[in-house]
C-alpha positions as CSV (number, residue, x, y, z in Angstrom):
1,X,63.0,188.7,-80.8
2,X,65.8,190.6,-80.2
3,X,66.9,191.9,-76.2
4,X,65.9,195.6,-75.7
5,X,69.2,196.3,-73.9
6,X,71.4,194.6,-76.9
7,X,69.6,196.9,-79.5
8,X,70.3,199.8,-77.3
9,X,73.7,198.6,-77.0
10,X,74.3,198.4,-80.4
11,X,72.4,201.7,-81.1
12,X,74.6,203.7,-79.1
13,X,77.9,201.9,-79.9
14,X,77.9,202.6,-83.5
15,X,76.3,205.9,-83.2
16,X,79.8,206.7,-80.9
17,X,81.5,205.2,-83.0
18,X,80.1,207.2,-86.5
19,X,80.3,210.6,-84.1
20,X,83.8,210.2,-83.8
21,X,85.6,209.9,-87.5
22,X,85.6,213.5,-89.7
23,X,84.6,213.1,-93.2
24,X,88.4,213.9,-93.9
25,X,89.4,211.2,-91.7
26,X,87.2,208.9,-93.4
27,X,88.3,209.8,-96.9
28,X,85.5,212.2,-97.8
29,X,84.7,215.5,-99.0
30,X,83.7,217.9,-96.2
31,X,80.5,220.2,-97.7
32,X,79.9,223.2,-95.8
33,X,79.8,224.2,-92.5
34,X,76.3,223.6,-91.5
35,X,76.8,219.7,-90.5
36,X,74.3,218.9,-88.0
37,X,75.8,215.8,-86.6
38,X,79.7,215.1,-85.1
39,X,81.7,212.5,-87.1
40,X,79.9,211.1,-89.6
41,X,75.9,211.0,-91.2
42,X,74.7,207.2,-91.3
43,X,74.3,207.6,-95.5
44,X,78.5,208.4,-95.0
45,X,78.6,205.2,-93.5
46,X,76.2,203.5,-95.8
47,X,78.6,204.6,-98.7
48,X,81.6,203.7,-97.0
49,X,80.0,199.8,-95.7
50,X,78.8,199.8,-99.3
51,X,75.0,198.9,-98.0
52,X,72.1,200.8,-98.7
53,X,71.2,203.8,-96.7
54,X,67.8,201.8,-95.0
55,X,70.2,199.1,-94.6
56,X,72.5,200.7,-92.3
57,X,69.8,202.9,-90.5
58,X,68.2,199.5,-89.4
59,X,71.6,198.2,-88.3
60,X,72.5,200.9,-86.0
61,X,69.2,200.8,-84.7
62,X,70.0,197.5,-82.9
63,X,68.9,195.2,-85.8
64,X,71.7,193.8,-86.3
65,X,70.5,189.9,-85.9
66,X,71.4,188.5,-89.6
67,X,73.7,191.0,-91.0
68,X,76.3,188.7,-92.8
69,X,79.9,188.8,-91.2
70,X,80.9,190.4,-94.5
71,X,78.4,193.1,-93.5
72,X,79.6,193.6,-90.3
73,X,83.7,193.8,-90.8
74,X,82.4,196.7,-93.4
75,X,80.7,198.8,-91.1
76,X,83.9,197.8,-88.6
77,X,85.9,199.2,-91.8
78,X,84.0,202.2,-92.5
79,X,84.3,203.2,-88.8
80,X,87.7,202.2,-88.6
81,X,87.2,199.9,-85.6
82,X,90.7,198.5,-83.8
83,X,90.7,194.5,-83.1
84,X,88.6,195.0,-79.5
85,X,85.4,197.1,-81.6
86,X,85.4,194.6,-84.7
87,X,85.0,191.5,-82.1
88,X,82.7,193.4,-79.9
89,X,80.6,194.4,-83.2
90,X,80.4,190.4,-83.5
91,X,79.5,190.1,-80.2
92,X,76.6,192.4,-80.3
93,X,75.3,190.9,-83.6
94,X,75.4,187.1,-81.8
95,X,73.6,188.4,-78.7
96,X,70.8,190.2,-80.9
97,X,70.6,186.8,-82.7
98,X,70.8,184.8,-79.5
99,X,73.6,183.2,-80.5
100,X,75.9,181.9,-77.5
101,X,79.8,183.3,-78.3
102,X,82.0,181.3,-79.7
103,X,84.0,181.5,-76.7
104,X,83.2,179.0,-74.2
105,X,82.2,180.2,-70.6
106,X,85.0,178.5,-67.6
107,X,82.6,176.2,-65.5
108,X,83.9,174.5,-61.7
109,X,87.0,174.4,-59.9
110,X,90.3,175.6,-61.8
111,X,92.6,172.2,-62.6
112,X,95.1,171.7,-60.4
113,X,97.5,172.0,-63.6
114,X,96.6,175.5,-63.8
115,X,97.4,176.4,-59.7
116,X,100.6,174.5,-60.0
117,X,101.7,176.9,-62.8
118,X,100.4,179.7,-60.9
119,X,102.1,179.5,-58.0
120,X,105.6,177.9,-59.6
121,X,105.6,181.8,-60.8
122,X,107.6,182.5,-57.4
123,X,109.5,186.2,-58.9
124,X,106.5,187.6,-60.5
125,X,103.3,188.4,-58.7
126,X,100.4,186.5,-60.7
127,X,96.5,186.1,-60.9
128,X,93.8,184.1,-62.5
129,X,90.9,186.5,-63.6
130,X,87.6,185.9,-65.4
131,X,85.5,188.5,-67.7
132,X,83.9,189.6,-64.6
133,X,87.4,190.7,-63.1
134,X,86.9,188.4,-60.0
135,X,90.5,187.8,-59.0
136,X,89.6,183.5,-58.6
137,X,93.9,182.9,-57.6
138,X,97.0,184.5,-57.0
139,X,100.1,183.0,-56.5
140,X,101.9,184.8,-52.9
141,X,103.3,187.5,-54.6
142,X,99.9,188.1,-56.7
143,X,98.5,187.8,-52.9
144,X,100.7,190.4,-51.5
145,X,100.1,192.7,-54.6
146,X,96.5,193.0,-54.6
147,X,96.5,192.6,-51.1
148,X,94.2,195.6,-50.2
149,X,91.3,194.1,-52.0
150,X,91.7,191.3,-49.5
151,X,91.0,193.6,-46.4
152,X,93.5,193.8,-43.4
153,X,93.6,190.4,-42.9
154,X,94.5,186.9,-44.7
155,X,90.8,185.6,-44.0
156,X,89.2,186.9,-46.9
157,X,86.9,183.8,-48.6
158,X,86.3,183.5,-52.0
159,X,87.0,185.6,-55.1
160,X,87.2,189.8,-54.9
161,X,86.6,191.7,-57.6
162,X,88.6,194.3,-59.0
163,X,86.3,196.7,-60.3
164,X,84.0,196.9,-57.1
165,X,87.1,197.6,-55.0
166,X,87.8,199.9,-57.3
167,X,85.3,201.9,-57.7
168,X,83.1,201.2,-54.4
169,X,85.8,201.2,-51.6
170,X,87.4,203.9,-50.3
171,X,91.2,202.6,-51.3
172,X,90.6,202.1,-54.4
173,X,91.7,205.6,-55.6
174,X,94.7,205.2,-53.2
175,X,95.8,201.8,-54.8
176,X,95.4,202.8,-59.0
177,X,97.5,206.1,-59.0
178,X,96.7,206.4,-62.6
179,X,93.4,206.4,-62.3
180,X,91.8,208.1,-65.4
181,X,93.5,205.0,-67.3
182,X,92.8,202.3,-64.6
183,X,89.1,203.6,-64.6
184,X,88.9,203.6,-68.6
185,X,90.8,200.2,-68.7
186,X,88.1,198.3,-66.0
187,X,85.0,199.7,-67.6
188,X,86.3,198.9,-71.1
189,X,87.1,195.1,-70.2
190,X,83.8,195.2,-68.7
191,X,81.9,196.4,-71.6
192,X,83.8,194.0,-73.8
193,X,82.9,191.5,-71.7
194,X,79.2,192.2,-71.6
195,X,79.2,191.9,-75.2
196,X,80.3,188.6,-75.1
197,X,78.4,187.1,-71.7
198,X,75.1,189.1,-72.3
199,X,73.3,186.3,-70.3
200,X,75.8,186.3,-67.8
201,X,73.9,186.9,-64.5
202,X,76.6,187.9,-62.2
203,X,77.8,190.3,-64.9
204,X,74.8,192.1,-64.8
205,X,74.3,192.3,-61.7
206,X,77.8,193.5,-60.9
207,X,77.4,195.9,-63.7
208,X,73.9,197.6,-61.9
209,X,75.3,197.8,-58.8
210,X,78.7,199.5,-60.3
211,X,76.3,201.9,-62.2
212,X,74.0,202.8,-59.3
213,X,76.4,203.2,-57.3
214,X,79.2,205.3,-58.8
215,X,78.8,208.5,-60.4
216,X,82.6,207.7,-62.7
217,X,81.1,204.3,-63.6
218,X,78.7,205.8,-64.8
219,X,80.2,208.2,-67.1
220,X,82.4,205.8,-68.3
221,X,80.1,202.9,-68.8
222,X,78.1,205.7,-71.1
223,X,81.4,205.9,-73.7
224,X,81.0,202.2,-74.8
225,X,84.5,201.9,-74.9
226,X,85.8,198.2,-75.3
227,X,89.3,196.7,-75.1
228,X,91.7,194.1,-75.4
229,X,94.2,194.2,-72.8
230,X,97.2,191.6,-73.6
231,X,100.5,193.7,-72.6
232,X,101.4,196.6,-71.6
233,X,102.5,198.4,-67.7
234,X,100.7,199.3,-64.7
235,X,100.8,201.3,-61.5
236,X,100.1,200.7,-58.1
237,X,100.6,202.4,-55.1
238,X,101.1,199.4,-52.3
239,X,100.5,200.5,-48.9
240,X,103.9,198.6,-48.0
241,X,105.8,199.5,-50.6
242,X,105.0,202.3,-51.9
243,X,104.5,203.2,-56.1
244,X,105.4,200.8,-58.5
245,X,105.1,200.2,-61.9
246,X,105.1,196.4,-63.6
247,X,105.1,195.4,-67.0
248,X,101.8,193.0,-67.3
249,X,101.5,190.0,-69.8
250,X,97.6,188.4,-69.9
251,X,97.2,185.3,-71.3
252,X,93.8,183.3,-72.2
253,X,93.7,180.0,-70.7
254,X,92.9,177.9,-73.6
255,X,91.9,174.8,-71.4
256,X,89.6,177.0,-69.0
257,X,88.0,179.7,-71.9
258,X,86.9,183.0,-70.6
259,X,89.6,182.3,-67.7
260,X,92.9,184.8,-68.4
261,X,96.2,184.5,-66.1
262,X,98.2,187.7,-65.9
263,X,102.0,187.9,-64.4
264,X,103.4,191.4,-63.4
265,X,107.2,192.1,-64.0
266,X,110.0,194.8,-63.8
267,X,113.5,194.8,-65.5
268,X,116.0,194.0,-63.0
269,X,118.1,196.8,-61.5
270,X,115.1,198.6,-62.0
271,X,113.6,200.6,-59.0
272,X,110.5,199.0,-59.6
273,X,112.4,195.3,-59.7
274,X,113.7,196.6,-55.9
275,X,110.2,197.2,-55.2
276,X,109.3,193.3,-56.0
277,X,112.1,192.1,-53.9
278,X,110.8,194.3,-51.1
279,X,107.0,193.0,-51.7
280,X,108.2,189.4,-51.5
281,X,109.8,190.1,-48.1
282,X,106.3,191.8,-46.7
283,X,104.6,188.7,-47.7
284,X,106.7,186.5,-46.4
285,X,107.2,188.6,-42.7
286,X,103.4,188.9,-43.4
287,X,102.9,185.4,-43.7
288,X,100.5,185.8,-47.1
289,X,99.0,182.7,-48.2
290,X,98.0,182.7,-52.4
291,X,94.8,182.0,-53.2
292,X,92.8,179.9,-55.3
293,X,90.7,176.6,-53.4
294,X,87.0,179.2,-53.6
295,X,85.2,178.1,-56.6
296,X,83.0,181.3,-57.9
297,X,79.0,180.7,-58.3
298,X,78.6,179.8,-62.1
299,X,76.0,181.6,-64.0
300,X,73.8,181.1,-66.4
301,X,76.0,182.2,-69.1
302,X,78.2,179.3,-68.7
303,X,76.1,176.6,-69.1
């Protein structure tokens, strides 16, 4: 039997996803003026998907448990889905199925292989993250980066979490100076990640107490937005250093799956490469340790 929250989840991604494409966009003729729906009617889609009309219906409905992966990279073409939609379509058809992701979930301790590499990154501030955004190592200049999530002092235990600093503490607004696409950028990974974990306990508990709690999670959460976030630059505005934007690279951990290490750079002679220079001599006046001995509680999801 399939989860009432994954049917729901599907239900309302692919009706936000049909609401969004324009017959013209999609290729169509537009008839009339008198559409009573934005984007696209589900028999547009059926057409498009080449599926029956009752087919589809029961698909976005949430029943997606045995569509065929031919089935589903239709629909993903009819709607025009990017890389991060057609893998979280997958996602949502292997949780109504009950199917456990093809991706692994990280269990225990990180290797000591992994910290090594971590904190041989010396010019580049660096973290280990899972799906969850719990921040689980830095290397010193990672440390010193993120360094308001770890309170005022270096005693902080165990892993901090991204999203709940920024969306439940006071500095987070201060800290992601671009916050529309910070905001948008959390509660997509988050939602990408719920696709894939939908057992995961500590997700969903995380993900209730984001939503109770925050009016802007809220909203956000509501868009079903997912992404895949491998490159690209970001801002933050350090207490000790002021603004600065880094280039970011994320990479999965093959060995540790569901585990992804992201370095932050500048170009040198850059303002924001003066910036990094400045941050490593805070952290070292400060005395900031990296992180990375606290093994996170495992769920049930990675078992």
């Amino acid at each position: 039997m399939e989860d009432v929250s994954t049917e729901s989840d599907i239900r309302e991604f692919l009706a936000s996803r049909r609401a969004r494409i324009t017959p013209q966009q999609a290729g169509l003729p537009a008839y009339g003026g008198n559409r009573r729906v934005p984007g696209l009617r589900r028999e547009e889609v059926a057409l498009l998907a080449g599926v029956s009309i009752d087919y589809y219906v029961r698909l976005e409905r949430g029943r997606l448990a045995g569509a065929s992966e031919e089935v589903l990279d239709a629909i993903a073409n009819a709607l025009q889905f990017d890389e991060a939609e057609r893998a979280h379509l997958h996602d949502l058809a292997r949780a109504a199925a009950r199917r456990p992701s093809r991706r692994g979930r990280a269990r225990g301790p990180l290797p000591e292989s992994v910290l090594r590499v971590l904190h041989s990154m010396t010019d580049s501030p660096a973290f280990i993250r899972n799906g969850r955004l719990d921040i689980l190592a830095t290397n010193r200049l990672g440390r010193a980066l993120y360094s308001p999530l770890y309170g005022d002092g270096d005693d902080t235990v165990g892993a901090v979490n991204i999203a709940r600093f920024q969306f439940l503490d006071p500095r987070g607004r201060a800290f992601f100076p671009d916050w529309e696409e910070s905001v948008n950028t959390t509660v997509s990974l988050l939602r990408t990640e719920a696709g894939r974990a939908p057992d995961d306990r500590d997700l969903t508990g995380l993900l209730g107490e984001l939503v109770t709690r925050s009016e802007e999670f809220r909203a956000a959460w509501a868009r079903h937005d997912v992404r895949l976030h491998h490159t690209g630059r970001k801002s933050f505005r350090h207490p000790a250093v002021g603004t600065l934007t880094l280039d970011f690279d994320a990479m999965d951990l093959s060995a540790r799956p569901g585990l992804t290490l992201t370095a932050y750079s500048a170009a040198p002679g850059t303002p924001d490469h003066d910036a990094l220079r400045l941050l490593a001599s805070w952290a070292a006046t400060h005395d900031l340790s990296p992180t990375g001995d606290a093994a996170p509680r495992e769920s049930a999801a990675d078992d």
